[in-house]
C-alpha positions in Angstrom: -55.1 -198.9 177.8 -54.0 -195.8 180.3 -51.7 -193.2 179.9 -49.1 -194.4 181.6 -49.4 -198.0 180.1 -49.1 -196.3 176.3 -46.0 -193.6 177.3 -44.1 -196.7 178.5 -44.9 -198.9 175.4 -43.8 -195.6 173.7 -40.7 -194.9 175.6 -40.0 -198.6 174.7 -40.3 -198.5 171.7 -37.8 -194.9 171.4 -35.5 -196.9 173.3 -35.6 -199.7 170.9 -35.3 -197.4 168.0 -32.5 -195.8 169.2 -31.1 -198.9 170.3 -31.0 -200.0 166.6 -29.8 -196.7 165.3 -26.6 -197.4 167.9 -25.8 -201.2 165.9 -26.3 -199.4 163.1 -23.7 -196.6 163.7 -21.5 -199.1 165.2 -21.9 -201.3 162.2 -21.1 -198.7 159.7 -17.9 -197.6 161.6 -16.7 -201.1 161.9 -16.8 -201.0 158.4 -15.0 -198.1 158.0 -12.4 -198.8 159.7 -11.8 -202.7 157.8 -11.7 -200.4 154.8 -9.5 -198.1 156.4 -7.3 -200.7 157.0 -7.1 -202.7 153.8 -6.4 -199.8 151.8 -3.3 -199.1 154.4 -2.0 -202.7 153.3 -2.6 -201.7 149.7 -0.4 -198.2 150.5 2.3 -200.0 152.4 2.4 -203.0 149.5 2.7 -200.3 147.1 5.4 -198.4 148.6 7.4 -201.7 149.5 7.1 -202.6 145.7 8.2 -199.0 144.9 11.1 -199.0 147.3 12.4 -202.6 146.1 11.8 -201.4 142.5 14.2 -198.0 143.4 16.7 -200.5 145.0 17.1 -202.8 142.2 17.1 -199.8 139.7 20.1 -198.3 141.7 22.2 -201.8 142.0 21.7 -202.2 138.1 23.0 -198.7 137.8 25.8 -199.0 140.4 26.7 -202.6 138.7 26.7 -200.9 135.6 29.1 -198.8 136.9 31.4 -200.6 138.3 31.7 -202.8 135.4 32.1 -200.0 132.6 35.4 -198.7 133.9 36.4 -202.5 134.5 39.9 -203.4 132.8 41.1 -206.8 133.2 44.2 -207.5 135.5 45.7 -209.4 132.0 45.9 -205.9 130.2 47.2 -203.8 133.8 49.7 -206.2 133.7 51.8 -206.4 131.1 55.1 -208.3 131.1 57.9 -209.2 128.9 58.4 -212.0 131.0 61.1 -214.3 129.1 62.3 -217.9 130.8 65.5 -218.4 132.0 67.3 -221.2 133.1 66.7 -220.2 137.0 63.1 -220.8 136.0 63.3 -224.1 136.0 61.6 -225.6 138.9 64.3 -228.2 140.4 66.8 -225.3 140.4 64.6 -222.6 142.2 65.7 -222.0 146.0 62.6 -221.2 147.9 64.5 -220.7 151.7 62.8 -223.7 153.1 
């Protein structure tokens, strides 16, 4: 075999090498970056969950109070309300 017949099968195969060594780093950062990206999900789930969790811990406290300090109209309202005759209905005048 000459010289020049060997350097190119050598060349060749460098070329192939390298060739494979490119997939190979290509591979690897395709992988990366699906990793990178599920554990971005993950973060953004998590902090969703968080955020919802914080939101429905500050209506229950906000519920709670509005309702502590709640007094019924029935005891704002008291009245010593006693019938009278004008209370009956057929003698009531209503402007119509």
């Amino acid at each position: 075999m000459g010289r020049n017949k060997a350097q190119r099968l050598k060349e060749k195969g460098k070329a192939n090498d390298n060739y494979a060594a490119q997939h190979e780093v290509v591979a690897s950062l395709r992988l990366l970056a699906e990793q990178n990206a599920l554990e971005a999900e993950e973060m953004k789930r998590r902090h969703e969950e968080r955020a919802k969790q914080i939101q429905e811990e500050m209506d229950d406290k906000n519920m709670e109070r509005n309702t502590s300090n709640y007094t019924p109209m029935s005891k704002l309202f008291t009245s010593n309300y006693t019938p009278t005759m004008a209370d009956d209905e057929e003698d009531v005048d209503y402007g119509y």
